[in-house]
C-alpha positions as CSV (number, residue, x, y, z in Angstrom):
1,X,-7.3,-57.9,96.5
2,X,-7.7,-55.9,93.2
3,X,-5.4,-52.8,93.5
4,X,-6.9,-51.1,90.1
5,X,-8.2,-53.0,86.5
6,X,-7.5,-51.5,83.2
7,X,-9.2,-52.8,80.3
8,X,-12.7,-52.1,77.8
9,X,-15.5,-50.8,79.3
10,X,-18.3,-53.1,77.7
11,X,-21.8,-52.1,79.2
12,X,-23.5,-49.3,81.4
13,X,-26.0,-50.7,83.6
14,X,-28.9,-48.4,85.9
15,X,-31.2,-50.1,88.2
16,X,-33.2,-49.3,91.4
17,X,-29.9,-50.9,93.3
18,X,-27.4,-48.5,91.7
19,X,-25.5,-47.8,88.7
20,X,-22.3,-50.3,87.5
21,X,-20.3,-50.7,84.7
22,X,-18.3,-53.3,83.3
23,X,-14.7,-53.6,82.5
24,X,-13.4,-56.6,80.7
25,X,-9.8,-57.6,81.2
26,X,-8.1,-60.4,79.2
27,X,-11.7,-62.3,78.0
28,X,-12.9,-61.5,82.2
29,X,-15.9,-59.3,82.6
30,X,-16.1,-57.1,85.5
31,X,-19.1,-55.5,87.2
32,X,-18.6,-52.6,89.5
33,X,-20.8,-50.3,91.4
34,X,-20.1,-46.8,91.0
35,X,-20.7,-43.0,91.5
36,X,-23.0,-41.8,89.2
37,X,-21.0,-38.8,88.1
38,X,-18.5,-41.5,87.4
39,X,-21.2,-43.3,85.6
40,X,-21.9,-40.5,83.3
41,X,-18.2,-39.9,82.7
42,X,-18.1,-43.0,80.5
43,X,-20.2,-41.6,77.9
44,X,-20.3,-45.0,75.7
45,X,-18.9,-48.8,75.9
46,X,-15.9,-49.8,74.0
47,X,-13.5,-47.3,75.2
48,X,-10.4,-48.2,77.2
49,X,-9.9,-46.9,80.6
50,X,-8.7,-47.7,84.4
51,X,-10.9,-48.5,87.7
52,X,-9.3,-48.6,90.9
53,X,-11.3,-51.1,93.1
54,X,-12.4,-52.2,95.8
55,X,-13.6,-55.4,97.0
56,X,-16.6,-55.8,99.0
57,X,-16.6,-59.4,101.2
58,X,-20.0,-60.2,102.9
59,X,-21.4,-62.8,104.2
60,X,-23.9,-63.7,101.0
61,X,-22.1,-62.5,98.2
62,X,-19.1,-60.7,97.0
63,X,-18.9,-57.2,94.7
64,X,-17.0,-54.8,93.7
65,X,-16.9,-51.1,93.7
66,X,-15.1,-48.7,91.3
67,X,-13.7,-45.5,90.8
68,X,-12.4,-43.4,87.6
69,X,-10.0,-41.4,90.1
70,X,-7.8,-42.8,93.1
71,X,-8.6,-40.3,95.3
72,X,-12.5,-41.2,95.2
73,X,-11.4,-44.7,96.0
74,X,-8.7,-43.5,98.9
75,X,-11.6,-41.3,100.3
76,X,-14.4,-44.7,100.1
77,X,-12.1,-46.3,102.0
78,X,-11.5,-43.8,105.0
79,X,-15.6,-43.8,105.1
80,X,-16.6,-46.7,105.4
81,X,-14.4,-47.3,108.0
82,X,-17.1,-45.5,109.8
83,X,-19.4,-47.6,111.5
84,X,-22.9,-47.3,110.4
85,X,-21.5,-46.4,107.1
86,X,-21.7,-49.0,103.9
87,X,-20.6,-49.0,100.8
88,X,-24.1,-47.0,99.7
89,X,-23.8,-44.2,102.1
90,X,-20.2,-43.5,100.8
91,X,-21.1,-43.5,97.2
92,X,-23.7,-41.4,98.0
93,X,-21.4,-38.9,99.8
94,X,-18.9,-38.6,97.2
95,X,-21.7,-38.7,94.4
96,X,-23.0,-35.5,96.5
97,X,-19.3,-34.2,97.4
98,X,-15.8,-33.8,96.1
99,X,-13.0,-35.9,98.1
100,X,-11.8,-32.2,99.3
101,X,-15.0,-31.0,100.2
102,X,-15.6,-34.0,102.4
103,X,-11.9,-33.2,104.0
104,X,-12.5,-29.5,104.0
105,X,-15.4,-30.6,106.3
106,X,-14.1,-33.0,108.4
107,X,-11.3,-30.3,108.8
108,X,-13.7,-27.9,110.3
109,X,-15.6,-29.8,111.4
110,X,-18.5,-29.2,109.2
111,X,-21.4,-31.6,110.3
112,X,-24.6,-29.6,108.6
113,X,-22.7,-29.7,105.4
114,X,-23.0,-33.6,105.3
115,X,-26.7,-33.5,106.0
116,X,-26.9,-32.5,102.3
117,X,-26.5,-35.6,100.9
118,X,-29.5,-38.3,101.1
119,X,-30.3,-40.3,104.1
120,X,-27.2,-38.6,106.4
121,X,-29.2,-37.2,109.4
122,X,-27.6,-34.7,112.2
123,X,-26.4,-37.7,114.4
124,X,-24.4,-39.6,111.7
125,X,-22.8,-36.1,109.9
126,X,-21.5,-35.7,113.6
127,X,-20.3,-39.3,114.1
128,X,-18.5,-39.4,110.7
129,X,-16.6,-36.0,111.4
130,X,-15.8,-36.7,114.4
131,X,-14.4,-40.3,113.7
132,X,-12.7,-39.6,110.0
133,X,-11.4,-36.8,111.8
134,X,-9.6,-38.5,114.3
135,X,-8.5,-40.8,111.9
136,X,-7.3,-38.2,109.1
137,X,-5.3,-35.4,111.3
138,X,-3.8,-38.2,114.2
139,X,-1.9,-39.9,111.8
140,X,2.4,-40.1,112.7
141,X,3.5,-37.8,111.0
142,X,7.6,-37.1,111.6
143,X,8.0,-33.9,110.1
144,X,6.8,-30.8,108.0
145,X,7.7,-31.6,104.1
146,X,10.0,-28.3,103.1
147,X,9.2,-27.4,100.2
148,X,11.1,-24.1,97.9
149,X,8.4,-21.8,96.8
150,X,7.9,-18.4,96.6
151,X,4.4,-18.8,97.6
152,X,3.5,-17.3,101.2
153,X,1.2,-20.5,102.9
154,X,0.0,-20.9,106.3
155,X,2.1,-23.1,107.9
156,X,-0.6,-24.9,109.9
157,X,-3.0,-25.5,106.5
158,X,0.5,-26.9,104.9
159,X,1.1,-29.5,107.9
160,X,-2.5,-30.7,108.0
161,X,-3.0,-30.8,104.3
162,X,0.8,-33.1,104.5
163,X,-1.0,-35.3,107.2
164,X,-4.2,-35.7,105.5
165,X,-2.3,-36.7,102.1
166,X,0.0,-39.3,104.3
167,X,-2.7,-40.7,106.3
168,X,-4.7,-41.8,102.7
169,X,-0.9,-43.2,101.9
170,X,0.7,-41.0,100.0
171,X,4.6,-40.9,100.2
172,X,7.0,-38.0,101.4
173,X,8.3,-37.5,98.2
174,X,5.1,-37.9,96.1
175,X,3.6,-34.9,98.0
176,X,6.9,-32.9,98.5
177,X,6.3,-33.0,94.4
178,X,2.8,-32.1,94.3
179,X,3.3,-28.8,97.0
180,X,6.2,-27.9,94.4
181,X,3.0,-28.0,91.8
182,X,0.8,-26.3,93.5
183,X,2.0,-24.1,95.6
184,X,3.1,-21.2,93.4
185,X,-0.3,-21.3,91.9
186,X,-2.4,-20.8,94.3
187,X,-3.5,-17.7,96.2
188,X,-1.4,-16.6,99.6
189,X,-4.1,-17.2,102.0
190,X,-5.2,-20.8,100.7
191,X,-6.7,-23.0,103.2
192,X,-5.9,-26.2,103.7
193,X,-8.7,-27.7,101.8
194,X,-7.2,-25.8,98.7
195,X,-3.7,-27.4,98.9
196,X,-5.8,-30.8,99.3
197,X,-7.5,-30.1,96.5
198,X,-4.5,-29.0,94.0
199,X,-2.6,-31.7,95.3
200,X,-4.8,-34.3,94.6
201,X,-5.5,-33.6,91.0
202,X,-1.9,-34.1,90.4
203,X,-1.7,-37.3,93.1
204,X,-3.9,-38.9,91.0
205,X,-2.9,-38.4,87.4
Protein backbone atom coordinates (compact mmCIF):
# COMPACT_ATOMS: atom_id res chain seq x y z
CA UNK A 1 0.00 0.00 0.00
CA UNK A 2 2.72 2.62 1.03
CA UNK A 3 5.67 2.25 -1.39
CA UNK A 4 8.08 4.74 0.80
CA UNK A 5 7.00 8.23 3.03
CA UNK A 6 9.09 11.19 3.08
CA UNK A 7 8.46 13.79 5.50
CA UNK A 8 9.72 15.13 9.49
CA UNK A 9 10.61 12.70 11.76
CA UNK A 10 8.73 13.95 14.96
CA UNK A 11 9.38 11.46 17.96
CA UNK A 12 11.64 8.38 18.92
CA UNK A 13 9.81 5.94 20.82
CA UNK A 14 11.58 2.59 22.91
CA UNK A 15 9.40 0.18 24.72
CA UNK A 16 9.58 -3.50 25.80
CA UNK A 17 7.58 -4.11 22.30
CA UNK A 18 10.26 -2.43 20.06
CA UNK A 19 11.60 0.67 18.97
CA UNK A 20 9.41 3.17 16.32
CA UNK A 21 9.56 6.34 15.05
CA UNK A 22 7.33 8.79 13.62
CA UNK A 23 7.20 10.44 10.35
CA UNK A 24 4.66 13.11 9.70
CA UNK A 25 3.64 13.75 6.17
CA UNK A 26 1.24 16.65 5.17
CA UNK A 27 -0.28 17.30 9.04
CA UNK A 28 -0.43 12.84 9.04
CA UNK A 29 1.65 11.24 11.80
CA UNK A 30 3.21 8.04 11.13
CA UNK A 31 4.38 5.29 13.52
CA UNK A 32 6.69 2.68 12.35
CA UNK A 33 8.53 -0.13 13.87
CA UNK A 34 12.02 -0.30 13.13
CA UNK A 35 15.68 -1.75 13.34
CA UNK A 36 17.32 -0.42 16.03
CA UNK A 37 20.47 0.52 14.19
CA UNK A 38 17.94 2.34 12.11
CA UNK A 39 16.58 3.72 15.31
CA UNK A 40 19.86 5.22 16.43
CA UNK A 41 20.57 6.54 12.97
CA UNK A 42 18.05 9.30 13.52
CA UNK A 43 19.91 10.93 16.10
CA UNK A 44 17.10 13.73 16.93
CA UNK A 45 13.32 14.62 15.76
CA UNK A 46 12.73 17.44 13.41
CA UNK A 47 14.96 16.35 10.59
CA UNK A 48 13.61 15.42 7.18
CA UNK A 49 14.16 12.06 5.79
CA UNK A 50 12.54 8.93 3.71
CA UNK A 51 11.08 5.44 5.12
CA UNK A 52 10.26 2.83 2.74
CA UNK A 53 7.42 0.77 4.26
CA UNK A 54 5.76 -1.81 4.73
CA UNK A 55 2.37 -2.54 5.78
CA UNK A 56 1.51 -5.17 8.24
CA UNK A 57 -2.45 -6.44 7.91
CA UNK A 58 -3.55 -8.83 10.79
CA UNK A 59 -6.38 -9.88 11.97
CA UNK A 60 -6.61 -7.28 15.24
CA UNK A 61 -4.83 -4.41 14.11
CA UNK A 62 -2.78 -2.89 11.40
CA UNK A 63 1.11 -1.35 11.63
CA UNK A 64 3.69 -0.51 9.90
CA UNK A 65 7.31 -1.18 9.62
CA UNK A 66 10.17 1.00 8.24
CA UNK A 67 13.33 1.16 6.90
CA UNK A 68 16.07 4.13 6.30
CA UNK A 69 17.48 1.89 3.27
CA UNK A 70 15.49 -0.07 0.48
CA UNK A 71 17.44 -2.84 0.59
CA UNK A 72 16.58 -3.59 4.41
CA UNK A 73 13.06 -3.28 3.35
CA UNK A 74 13.56 -5.62 -0.05
CA UNK A 75 15.45 -8.16 2.27
CA UNK A 76 12.13 -7.94 5.23
CA UNK A 77 10.13 -8.86 2.63
CA UNK A 78 11.93 -12.06 1.15
CA UNK A 79 11.97 -13.18 5.13
CA UNK A 80 9.04 -13.05 6.21
CA UNK A 81 7.92 -14.90 3.38
CA UNK A 82 9.34 -17.65 5.47
CA UNK A 83 6.91 -19.42 7.42
CA UNK A 84 7.39 -19.27 11.10
CA UNK A 85 9.04 -16.00 10.42
CA UNK A 86 7.12 -12.45 11.63
CA UNK A 87 7.83 -9.23 11.29
CA UNK A 88 9.98 -9.51 14.86
CA UNK A 89 12.19 -12.33 13.83
CA UNK A 90 13.20 -10.34 10.57
CA UNK A 91 14.00 -7.16 12.41
CA UNK A 92 15.83 -9.03 14.58
CA UNK A 93 17.87 -10.67 11.77
CA UNK A 94 18.74 -7.60 10.00
CA UNK A 95 19.26 -5.65 13.35
CA UNK A 96 21.95 -8.66 13.95
CA UNK A 97 22.96 -8.74 10.03
CA UNK A 98 23.62 -6.75 7.01
CA UNK A 99 21.16 -7.47 3.89
CA UNK A 100 24.56 -9.12 2.24
CA UNK A 101 25.52 -11.05 5.02
CA UNK A 102 22.15 -12.63 5.21
CA UNK A 103 22.59 -13.42 1.22
CA UNK A 104 26.16 -14.30 1.63
CA UNK A 105 24.60 -17.00 3.93
CA UNK A 106 21.78 -18.17 2.29
CA UNK A 107 24.32 -18.36 -0.73
CA UNK A 108 26.34 -20.89 1.18
CA UNK A 109 24.29 -22.02 2.79
CA UNK A 110 25.36 -20.81 6.14
CA UNK A 111 22.72 -22.08 8.79
CA UNK A 112 25.05 -21.71 12.18
CA UNK A 113 25.70 -18.13 11.18
CA UNK A 114 21.93 -17.32 11.69
CA UNK A 115 21.82 -18.94 15.12
CA UNK A 116 23.61 -15.73 16.11
CA UNK A 117 20.90 -13.64 16.24
CA UNK A 118 18.18 -14.03 19.24
CA UNK A 119 15.62 -16.65 19.41
CA UNK A 120 16.80 -18.37 15.75
CA UNK A 121 17.51 -22.03 16.85
CA UNK A 122 19.32 -24.72 14.49
CA UNK A 123 15.93 -25.94 12.93
CA UNK A 124 14.65 -22.46 11.80
CA UNK A 125 18.43 -21.13 10.47
CA UNK A 126 18.05 -24.33 8.26
CA UNK A 127 14.44 -23.77 7.25
CA UNK A 128 15.06 -20.04 6.30
CA UNK A 129 18.20 -20.97 4.10
CA UNK A 130 16.94 -23.44 2.66
CA UNK A 131 13.59 -21.68 1.66
CA UNK A 132 15.04 -17.93 0.85
CA UNK A 133 17.41 -19.86 -1.01
CA UNK A 134 15.17 -21.40 -3.28
CA UNK A 135 13.44 -18.47 -3.59
CA UNK A 136 16.61 -16.04 -4.22
CA UNK A 137 18.82 -18.14 -6.83
CA UNK A 138 15.53 -19.95 -8.86
CA UNK A 139 14.36 -16.85 -10.01
CA UNK A 140 13.89 -16.61 -14.39
CA UNK A 141 16.54 -15.16 -15.18
CA UNK A 142 17.15 -14.84 -19.25
CA UNK A 143 20.54 -13.98 -19.54
CA UNK A 144 24.07 -12.94 -17.99
CA UNK A 145 24.06 -8.90 -17.88
CA UNK A 146 27.50 -8.01 -19.98
CA UNK A 147 29.06 -5.67 -18.58
CA UNK A 148 32.73 -3.66 -20.05
CA UNK A 149 35.26 -3.85 -17.32
CA UNK A 150 38.56 -4.49 -16.97
CA UNK A 151 37.94 -6.17 -13.72
CA UNK A 152 38.72 -10.13 -13.83
CA UNK A 153 35.18 -11.63 -11.85
CA UNK A 154 34.04 -15.11 -11.50
CA UNK A 155 31.57 -15.62 -13.84
CA UNK A 156 29.37 -17.84 -11.59
CA UNK A 157 29.52 -15.06 -8.38
CA UNK A 158 28.52 -12.45 -11.31
CA UNK A 159 25.31 -14.54 -12.56
CA UNK A 160 24.11 -15.32 -8.95
CA UNK A 161 24.79 -11.92 -7.56
CA UNK A 162 22.51 -10.64 -11.15
CA UNK A 163 19.76 -13.26 -10.02
CA UNK A 164 19.75 -12.35 -6.48
CA UNK A 165 19.55 -8.44 -7.38
CA UNK A 166 16.49 -9.37 -9.99
CA UNK A 167 14.76 -11.71 -7.81
CA UNK A 168 14.44 -8.58 -4.96
CA UNK A 169 13.22 -6.58 -8.35
CA UNK A 170 15.76 -4.80 -9.52
CA UNK A 171 15.80 -4.01 -13.35
CA UNK A 172 18.36 -5.19 -16.13
CA UNK A 173 19.62 -1.92 -16.68
CA UNK A 174 19.65 -0.71 -13.03
CA UNK A 175 22.18 -3.42 -12.15
CA UNK A 176 23.97 -3.54 -15.65
CA UNK A 177 24.77 0.23 -14.04
CA UNK A 178 25.70 -0.77 -10.68
CA UNK A 179 28.34 -3.86 -11.99
CA UNK A 180 29.75 -0.86 -14.23
CA UNK A 181 30.25 0.81 -10.53
CA UNK A 182 31.57 -1.66 -8.86
CA UNK A 183 33.23 -3.81 -10.65
CA UNK A 184 36.49 -2.08 -11.33
CA UNK A 185 36.74 -1.45 -7.62
CA UNK A 186 36.73 -4.44 -6.24
CA UNK A 187 39.38 -7.13 -5.89
CA UNK A 188 39.71 -10.08 -8.73
CA UNK A 189 38.59 -12.85 -6.74
CA UNK A 190 35.38 -11.12 -5.10
CA UNK A 191 32.69 -13.47 -4.18
CA UNK A 192 29.41 -13.09 -4.86
CA UNK A 193 28.39 -11.63 -1.66
CA UNK A 194 30.93 -8.73 -2.45
CA UNK A 195 29.34 -7.69 -5.78
CA UNK A 196 25.94 -7.88 -3.68
CA UNK A 197 27.21 -5.86 -1.33
CA UNK A 198 28.81 -2.91 -3.66
CA UNK A 199 25.84 -3.08 -5.70
CA UNK A 200 23.48 -2.45 -3.31
CA UNK A 201 24.98 0.59 -1.71
CA UNK A 202 24.59 2.13 -5.06
CA UNK A 203 20.90 0.34 -5.72
CA UNK A 204 19.80 2.13 -2.98
CA UNK A 205 20.98 5.64 -3.11
Amino acid sequence: MYDYIRGIFTSKTATSKGVFLTIENNGIGYSAEVMARDYAQVEKTGTEGKLYTVLIHREDRMSLCGFLHKEDRDIFLILTSVSGVGSKMALTLLDEFQSSELIGFVIGGNYKELTRAKGVGPKLAQKIILELKDKLMNYNNTAPIEVNTSAVQNTQDMEDAQTVLMSLGYEREEIKIAFSKVLNTLKENASAEDILKESLKILSV
